[in-house]
N, CA, C and O of each residue as an XYZ file, in Angstrom:
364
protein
N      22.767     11.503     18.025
C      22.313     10.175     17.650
C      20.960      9.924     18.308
O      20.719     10.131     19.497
N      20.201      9.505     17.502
C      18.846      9.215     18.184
C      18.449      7.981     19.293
O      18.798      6.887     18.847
N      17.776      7.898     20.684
C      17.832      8.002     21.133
C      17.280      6.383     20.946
O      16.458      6.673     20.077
N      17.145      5.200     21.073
C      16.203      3.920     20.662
C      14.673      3.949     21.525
O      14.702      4.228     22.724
N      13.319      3.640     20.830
C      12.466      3.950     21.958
C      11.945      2.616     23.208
O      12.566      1.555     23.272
N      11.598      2.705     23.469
C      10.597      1.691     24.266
C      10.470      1.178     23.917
O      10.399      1.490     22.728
N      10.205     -0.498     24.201
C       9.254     -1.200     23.241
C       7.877     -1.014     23.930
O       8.098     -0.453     25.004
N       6.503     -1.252     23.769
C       5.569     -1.099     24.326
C       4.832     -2.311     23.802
O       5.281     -2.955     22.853
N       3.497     -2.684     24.525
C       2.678     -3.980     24.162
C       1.946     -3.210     23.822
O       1.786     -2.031     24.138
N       1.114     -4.306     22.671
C       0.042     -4.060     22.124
C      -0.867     -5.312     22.113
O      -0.544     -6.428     21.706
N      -2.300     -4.860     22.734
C      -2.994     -6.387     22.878
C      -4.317     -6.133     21.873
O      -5.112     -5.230     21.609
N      -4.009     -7.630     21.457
C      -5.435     -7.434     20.715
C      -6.561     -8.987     20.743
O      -6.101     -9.855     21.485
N      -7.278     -9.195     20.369
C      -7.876    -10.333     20.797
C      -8.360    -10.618     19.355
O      -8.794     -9.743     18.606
N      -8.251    -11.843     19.059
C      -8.727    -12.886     17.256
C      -9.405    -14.234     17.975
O      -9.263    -14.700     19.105
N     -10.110    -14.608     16.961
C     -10.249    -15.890     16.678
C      -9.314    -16.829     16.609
O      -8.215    -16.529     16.143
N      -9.511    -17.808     16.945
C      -8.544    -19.424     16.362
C      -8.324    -18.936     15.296
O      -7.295    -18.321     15.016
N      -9.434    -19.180     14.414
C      -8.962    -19.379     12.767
C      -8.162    -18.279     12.024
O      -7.475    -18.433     11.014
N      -8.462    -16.738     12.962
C      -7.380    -15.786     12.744
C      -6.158    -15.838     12.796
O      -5.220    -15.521     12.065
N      -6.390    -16.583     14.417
C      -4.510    -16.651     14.432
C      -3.798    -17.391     14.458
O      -2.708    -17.526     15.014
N      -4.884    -18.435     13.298
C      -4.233    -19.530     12.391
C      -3.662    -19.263     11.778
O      -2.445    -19.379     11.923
N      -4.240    -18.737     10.710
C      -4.048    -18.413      9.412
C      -2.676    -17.078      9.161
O      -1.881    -17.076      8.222
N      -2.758    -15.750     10.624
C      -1.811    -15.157     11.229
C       0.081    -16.014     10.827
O       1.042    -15.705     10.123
N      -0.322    -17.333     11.920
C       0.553    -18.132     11.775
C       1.471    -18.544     10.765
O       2.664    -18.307     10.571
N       0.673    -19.171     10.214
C       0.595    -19.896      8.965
C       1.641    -18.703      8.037
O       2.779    -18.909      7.615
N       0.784    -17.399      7.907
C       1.600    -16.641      6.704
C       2.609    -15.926      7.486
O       3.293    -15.368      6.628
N       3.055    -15.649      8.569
C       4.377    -15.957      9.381
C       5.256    -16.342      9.121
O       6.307    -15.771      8.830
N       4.884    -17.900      9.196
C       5.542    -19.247      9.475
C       6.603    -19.364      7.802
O       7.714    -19.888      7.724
N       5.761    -18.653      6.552
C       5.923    -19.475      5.492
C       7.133    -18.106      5.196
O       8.002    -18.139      4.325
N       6.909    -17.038      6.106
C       7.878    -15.852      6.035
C       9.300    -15.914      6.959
O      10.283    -15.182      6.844
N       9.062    -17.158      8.024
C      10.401    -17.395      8.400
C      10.118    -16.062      9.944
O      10.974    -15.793     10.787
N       8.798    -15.515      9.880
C       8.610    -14.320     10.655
C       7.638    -14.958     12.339
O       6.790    -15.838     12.485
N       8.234    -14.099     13.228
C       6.759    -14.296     13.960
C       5.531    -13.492     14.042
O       5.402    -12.308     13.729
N       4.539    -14.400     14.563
C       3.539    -13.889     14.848
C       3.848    -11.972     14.725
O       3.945    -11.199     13.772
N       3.900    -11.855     15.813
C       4.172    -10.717     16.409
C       4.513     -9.749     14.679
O       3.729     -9.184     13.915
N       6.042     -9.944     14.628
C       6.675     -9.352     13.547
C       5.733     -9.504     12.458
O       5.225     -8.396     12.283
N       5.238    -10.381     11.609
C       4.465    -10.533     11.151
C       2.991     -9.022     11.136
O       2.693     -8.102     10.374
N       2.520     -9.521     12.349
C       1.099     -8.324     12.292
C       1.559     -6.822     12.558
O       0.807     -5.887     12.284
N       3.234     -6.566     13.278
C       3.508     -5.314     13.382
C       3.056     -4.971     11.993
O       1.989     -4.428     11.704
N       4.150     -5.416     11.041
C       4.993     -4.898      9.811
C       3.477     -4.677      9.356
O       3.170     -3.504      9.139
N       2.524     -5.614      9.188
C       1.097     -5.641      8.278
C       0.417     -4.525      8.916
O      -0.118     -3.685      8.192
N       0.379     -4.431      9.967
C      -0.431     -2.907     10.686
C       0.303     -2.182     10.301
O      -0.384     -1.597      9.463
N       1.490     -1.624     10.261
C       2.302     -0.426      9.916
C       2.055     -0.251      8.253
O       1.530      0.716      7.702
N       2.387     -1.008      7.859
C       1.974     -0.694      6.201
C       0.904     -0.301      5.823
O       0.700      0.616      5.027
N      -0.072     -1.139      6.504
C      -1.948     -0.334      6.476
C      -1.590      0.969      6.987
O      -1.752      1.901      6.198
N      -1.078      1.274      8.294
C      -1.177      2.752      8.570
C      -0.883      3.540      7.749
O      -1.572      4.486      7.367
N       0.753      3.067      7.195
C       0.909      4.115      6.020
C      -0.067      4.652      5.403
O      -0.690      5.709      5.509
N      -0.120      3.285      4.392
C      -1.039      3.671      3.391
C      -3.066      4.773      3.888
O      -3.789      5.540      3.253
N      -3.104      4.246      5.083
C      -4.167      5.475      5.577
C      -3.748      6.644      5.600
O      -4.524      7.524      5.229
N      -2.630      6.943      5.965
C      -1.931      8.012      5.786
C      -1.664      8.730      4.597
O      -1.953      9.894      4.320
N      -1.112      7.928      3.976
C      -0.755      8.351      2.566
C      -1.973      8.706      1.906
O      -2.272      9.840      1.531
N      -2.750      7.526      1.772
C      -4.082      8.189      1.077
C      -4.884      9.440      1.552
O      -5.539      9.972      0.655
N      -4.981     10.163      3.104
C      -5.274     11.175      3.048
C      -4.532     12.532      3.308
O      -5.052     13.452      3.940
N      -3.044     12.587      2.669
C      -2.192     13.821      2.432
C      -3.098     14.758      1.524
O      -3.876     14.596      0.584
N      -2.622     15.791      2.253
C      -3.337     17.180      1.432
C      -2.274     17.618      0.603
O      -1.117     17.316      0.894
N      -2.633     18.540     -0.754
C      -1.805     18.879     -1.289
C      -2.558     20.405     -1.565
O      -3.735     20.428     -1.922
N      -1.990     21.329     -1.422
C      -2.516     23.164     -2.048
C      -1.499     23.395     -2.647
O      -0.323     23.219     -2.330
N      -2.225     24.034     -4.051
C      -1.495     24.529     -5.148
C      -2.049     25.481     -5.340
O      -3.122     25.562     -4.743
N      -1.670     26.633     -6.200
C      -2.394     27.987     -6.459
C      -3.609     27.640     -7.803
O      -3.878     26.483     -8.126
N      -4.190     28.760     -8.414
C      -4.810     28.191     -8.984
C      -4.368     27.681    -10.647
O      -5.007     26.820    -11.251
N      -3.261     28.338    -11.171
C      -2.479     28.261    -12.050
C      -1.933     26.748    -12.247
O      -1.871     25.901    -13.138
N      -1.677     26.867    -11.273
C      -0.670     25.272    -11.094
C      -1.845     23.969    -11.188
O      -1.793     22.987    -11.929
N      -2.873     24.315    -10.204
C      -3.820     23.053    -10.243
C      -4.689     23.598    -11.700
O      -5.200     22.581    -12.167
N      -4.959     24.524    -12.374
C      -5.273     24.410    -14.052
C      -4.386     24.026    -15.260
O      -4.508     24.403    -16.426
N      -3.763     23.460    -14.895
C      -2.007     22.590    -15.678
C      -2.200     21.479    -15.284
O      -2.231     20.618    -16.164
N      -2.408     21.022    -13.831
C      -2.544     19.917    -13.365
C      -3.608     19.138    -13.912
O      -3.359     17.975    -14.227
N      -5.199     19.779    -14.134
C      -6.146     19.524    -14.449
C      -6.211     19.344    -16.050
O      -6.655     18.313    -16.555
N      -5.808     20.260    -16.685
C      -5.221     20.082    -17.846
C      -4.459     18.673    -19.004
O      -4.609     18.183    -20.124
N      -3.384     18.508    -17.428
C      -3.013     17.052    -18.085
C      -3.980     15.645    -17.648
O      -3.930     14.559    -18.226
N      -4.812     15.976    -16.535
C      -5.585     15.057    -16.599
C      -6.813     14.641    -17.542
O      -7.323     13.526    -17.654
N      -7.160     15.876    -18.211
C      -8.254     16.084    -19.211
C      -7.717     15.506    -20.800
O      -8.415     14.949    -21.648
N      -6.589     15.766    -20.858
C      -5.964     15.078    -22.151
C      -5.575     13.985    -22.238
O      -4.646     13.765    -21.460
N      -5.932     12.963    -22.993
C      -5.030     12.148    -22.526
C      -4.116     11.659    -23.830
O      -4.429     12.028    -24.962
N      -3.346     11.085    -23.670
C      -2.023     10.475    -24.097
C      -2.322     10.037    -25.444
O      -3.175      9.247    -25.850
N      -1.475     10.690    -26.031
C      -0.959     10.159    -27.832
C      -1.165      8.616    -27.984
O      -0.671      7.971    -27.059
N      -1.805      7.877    -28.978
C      -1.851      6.117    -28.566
C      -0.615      5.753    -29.228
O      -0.183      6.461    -30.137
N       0.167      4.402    -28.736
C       1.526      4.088    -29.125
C       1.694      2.610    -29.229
O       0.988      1.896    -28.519
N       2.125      2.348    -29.635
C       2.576      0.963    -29.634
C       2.683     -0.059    -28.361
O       2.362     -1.225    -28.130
N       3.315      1.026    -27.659
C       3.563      0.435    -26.389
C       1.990      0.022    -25.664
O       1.749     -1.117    -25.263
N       1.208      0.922    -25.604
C       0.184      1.201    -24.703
C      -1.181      0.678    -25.246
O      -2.243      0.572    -24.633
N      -0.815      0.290    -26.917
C      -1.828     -0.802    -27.660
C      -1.346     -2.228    -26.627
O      -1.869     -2.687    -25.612
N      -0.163     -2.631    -27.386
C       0.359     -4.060    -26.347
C      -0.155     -4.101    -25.387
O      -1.067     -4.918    -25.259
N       0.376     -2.838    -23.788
C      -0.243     -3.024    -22.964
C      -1.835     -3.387    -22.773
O      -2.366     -4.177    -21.993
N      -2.368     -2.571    -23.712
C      -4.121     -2.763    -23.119
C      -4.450     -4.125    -23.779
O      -5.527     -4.711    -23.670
N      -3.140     -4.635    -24.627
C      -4.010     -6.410    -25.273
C      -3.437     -7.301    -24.547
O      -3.709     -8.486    -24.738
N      -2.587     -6.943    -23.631
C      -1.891     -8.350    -22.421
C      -2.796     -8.358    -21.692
O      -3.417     -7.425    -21.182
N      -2.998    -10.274    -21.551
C      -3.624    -10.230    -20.338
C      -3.145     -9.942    -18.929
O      -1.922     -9.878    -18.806
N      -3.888     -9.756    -17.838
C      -3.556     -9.758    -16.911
C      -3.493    -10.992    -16.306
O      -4.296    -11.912    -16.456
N      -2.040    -10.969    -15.286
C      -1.597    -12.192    -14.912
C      -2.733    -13.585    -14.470
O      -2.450    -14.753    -14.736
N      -3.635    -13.290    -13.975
C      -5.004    -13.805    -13.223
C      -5.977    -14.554    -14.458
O      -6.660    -15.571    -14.334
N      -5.834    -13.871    -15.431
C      -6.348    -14.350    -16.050
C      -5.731    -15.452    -17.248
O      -6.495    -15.949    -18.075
N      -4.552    -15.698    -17.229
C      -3.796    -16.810    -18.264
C      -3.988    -17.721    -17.865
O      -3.557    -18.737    -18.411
């Protein structure tokens, strides 16, 4: 069973109006401060992460890969609709 870790501090220094506004979208989450900017830093990390995974393929595999990116898609019904909905932002 794994082992629970440490908790450790983390300090950082904002503005008022930062850690107003911090607050504020917290507050409206029922979250604190704290919990709040973990969860939002951890998700940014991910995603830094995620966005720079490497991937190696041979060369076969990435000319298939490249392949389906060069073609693109049969047009359909579906994907007419889609490109004539607006997007939510804009209704």
């Amino acid at each position: 069973m794994p082992q629970p870790q440490e908790a450790v501090s983390i300090n950082i220094r904002a503005k008022a109006r930062q850690r107003d506004l911090i607050d504020q979208a917290a507050s409206r989450l029922g979250r604190s401060r704290s919990e709040f900017m973990l969860d939002a830093a951890c998700r940014e990390a991910e995603d830094v992460l995620l966005d720079q995974a490497f991937f190696t393929v041979d060369a076969g595999t990435f000319a298939r890969f490249q392949a389906l990116l060069d073609t693109p898609l049969p047009p359909s019904d579906k994907l007419r609709r889609l490109l004539k909905t607006k997007a939510p932002w804009e209704k």
